[in-house]
C-alpha positions in Angstrom: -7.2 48.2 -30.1 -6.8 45.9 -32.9 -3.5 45.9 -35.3 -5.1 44.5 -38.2 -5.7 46.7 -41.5 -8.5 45.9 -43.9 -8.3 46.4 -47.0 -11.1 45.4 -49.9 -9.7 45.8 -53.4 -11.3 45.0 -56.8 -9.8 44.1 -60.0 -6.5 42.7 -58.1 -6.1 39.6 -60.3 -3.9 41.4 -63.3 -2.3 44.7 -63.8 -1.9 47.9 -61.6 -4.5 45.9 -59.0 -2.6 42.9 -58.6 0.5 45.1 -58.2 -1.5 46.8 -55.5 -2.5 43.6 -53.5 0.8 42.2 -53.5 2.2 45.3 -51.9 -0.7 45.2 -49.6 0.8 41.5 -48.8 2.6 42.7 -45.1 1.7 41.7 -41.8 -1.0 43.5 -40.1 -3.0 43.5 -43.5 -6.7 41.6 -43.9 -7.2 41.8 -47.8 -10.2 41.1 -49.8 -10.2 41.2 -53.5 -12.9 40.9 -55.9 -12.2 40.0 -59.6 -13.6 38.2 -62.1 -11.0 35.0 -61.7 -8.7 34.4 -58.7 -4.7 35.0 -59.1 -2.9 31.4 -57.7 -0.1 33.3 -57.6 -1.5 35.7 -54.9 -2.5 33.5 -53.0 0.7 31.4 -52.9 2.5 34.8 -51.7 -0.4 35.3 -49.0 0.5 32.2 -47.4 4.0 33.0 -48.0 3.9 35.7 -45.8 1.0 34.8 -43.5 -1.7 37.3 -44.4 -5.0 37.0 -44.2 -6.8 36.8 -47.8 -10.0 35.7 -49.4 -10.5 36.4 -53.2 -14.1 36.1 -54.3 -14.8 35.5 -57.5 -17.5 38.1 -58.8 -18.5 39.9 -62.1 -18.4 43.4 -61.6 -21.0 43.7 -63.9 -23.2 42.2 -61.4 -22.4 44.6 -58.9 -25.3 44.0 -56.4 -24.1 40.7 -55.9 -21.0 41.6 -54.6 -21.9 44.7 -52.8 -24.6 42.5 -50.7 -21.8 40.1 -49.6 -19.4 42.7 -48.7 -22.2 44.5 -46.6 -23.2 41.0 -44.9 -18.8 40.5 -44.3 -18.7 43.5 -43.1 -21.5 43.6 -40.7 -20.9 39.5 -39.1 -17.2 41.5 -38.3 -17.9 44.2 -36.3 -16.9 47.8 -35.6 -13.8 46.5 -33.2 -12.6 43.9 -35.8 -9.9 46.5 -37.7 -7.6 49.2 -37.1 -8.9 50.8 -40.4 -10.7 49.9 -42.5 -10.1 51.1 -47.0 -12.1 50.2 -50.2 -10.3 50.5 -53.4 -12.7 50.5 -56.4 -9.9 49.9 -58.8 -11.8 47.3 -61.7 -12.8 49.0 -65.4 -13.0 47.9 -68.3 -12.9 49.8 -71.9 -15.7 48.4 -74.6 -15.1 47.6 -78.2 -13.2 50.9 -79.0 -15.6 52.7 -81.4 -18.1 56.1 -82.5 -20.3 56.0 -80.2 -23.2 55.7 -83.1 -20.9 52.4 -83.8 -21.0 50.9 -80.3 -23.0 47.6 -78.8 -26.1 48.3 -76.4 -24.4 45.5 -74.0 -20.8 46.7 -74.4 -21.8 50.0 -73.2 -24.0 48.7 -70.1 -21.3 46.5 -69.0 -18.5 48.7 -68.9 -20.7 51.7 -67.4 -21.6 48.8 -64.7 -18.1 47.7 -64.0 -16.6 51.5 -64.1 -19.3 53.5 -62.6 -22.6 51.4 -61.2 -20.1 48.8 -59.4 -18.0 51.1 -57.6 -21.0 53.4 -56.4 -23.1 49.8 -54.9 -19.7 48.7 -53.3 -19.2 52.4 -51.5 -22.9 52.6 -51.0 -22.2 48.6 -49.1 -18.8 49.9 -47.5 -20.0 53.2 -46.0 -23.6 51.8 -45.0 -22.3 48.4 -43.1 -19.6 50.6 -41.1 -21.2 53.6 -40.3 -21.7 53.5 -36.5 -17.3 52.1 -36.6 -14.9 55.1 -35.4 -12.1 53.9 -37.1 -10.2 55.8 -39.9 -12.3 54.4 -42.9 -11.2 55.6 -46.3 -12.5 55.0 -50.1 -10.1 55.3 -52.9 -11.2 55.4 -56.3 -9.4 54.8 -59.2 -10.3 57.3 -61.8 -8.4 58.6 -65.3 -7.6 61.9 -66.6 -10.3 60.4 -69.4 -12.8 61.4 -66.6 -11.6 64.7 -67.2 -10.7 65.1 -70.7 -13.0 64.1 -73.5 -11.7 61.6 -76.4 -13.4 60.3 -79.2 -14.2 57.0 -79.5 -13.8 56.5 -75.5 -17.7 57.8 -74.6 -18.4 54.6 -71.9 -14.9 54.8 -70.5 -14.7 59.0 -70.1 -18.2 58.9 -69.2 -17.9 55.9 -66.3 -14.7 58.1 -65.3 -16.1 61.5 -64.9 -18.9 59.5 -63.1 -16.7 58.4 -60.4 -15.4 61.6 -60.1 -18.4 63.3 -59.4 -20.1 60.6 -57.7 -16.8 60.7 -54.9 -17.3 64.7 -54.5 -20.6 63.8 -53.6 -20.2 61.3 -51.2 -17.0 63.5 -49.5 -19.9 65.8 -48.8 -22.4 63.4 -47.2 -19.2 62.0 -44.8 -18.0 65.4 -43.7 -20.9 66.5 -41.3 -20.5 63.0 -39.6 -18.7 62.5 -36.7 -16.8 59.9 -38.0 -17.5 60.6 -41.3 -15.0 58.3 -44.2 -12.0 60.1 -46.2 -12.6 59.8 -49.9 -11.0 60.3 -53.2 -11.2 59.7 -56.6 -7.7 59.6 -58.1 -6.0 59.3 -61.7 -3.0 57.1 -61.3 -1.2 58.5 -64.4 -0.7 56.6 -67.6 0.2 53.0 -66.9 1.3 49.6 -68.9 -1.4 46.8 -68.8 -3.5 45.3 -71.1 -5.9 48.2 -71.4 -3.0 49.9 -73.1 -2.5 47.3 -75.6 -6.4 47.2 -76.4 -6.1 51.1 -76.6 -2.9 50.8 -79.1 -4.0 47.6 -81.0 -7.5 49.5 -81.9 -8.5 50.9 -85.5 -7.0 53.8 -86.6 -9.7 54.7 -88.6 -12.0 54.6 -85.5 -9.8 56.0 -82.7 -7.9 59.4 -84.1 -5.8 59.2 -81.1 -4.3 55.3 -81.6 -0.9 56.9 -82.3 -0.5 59.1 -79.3 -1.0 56.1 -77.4 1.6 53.8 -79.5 3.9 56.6 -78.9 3.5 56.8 -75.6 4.7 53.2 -75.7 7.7 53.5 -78.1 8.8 56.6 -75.9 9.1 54.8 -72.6 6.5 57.0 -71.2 4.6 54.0 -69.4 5.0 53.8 -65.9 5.1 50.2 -64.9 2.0 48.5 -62.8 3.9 48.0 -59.5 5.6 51.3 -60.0 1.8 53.1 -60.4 1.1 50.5 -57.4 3.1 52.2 -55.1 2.4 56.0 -55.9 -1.3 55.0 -55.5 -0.6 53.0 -52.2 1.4 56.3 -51.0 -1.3 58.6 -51.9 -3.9 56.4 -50.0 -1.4 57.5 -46.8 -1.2 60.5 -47.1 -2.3 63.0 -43.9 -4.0 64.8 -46.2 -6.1 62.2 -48.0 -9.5 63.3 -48.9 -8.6 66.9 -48.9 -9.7 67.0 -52.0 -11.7 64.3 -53.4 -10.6 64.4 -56.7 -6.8 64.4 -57.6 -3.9 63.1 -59.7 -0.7 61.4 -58.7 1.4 63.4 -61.2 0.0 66.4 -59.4 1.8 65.7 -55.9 
């Protein structure tokens, strides 16, 4: 039986995913990540330590793209190549921050292809190319309690959101009546300090009523830090109970 872990993790070149990969950095691990630039700092600390990595270098916007090379990866390695084998779809974006009646046509396709289309082709390439393997597989989506709480001026993002959660639900039904059917779940990582913050604080005030909840949320140290949110995601992901239920929060554990 094979001792290496696969992991495939997207948006790990800033912020809570590049917290994540670089924890995922120990011996035994195989780690694929898929951004839109490569981290030279990752990759220095994967040699480092001597862990297997490839970081391709793919637009999430273009999501077939990258779901057709993971499915070819995955299919030249083989259903003995991995002790397990785990998909994080962790990459979003947030558009322009605007009424919807004041958003871009492109601004809104993009970030529903990065948040929602991406993730779906990826699991649809994941599940599909190791179907017939019996090892634990799992699928953990990174989702926000704006998936399940409406807020004006955040249509594309909420909407992407409660897209992956339904969208996981779904697919924890089509893997429970097979025999080795994957563990899935869509989870909210709690309120975190990366750029997506800054964009969310630095918007209009006249075209995002809640601007100052997020500022205070800064200003009140109520930010939990990227590697911090790293590891309570990573620890979730190992539960015994993953995919129990397919939609959950860390600051519900």
């Amino acid at each position: 039986m094979p001792q290496n872990h696969l992991y495939i993790l997207t948006g790990a070149s800033r912020g809570m995913g590049l917290a994540m990969a670089q924890q995922l950095l120990r011996s035994g691990n195989t780690l694929i990540c898929i951004a839109r630039s490569a981290n030279d700092d990752l990759a220095a600390e994967a040699r480092a330590a001597g862990v297997a990595i490839e970081q391709w270098q793919q637009d999430l916007s273009q999501g077939e793209q990258a779901a057709h090379k993971l499915q070819a990866w995955l299919q030249a390695q083989g259903p003995q190549a991995f002790a397990s084998a785990t998909l994080i779809n962790n990459a979003g974006m947030i558009p322009r921050i605007a009424p919807l009646s004041a958003s871009d046509a492109e601004d809104l396709a993009t970030a529903l292809r990065v948040g929602l289309e991406a993730p779906m082709q990826l699991t649809a390439a994941f599940l599909g190319a190791t179907d017939s393997w019996t090892v634990p597989r799992k699928v953990l989506n990174i989702s926000s309690g704006l998936g399940r709480r409406a807020m004006a001026s955040q249509a594309a993002y909420c909407a992407a959101k409660a897209g992956m959660d339904h969208f996981t639900r779904c697919v924890a039904l089509d893997e429970a009546i097979k025999p080795h059917g994957a563990k899935v779940c869509s989870l909210a990582p709690g309120v975190i300090d990366t750029d997506m913050q800054v964009q969310l604080r630095g918007a209009d005030p006249a075209a995002f009523p809640d601007r100052q909840n997020f500022a205070n949320l800064k200003t009140g140290g109520q930010l939990t830090s990227p590697a911090d949110a790293a590891t309570r995601v990573l620890a979730w992901l190992e539960r015994a109970d993953f995919g129990t239920h397919p939609v959950a929060d860390v600051r519900e554990a």
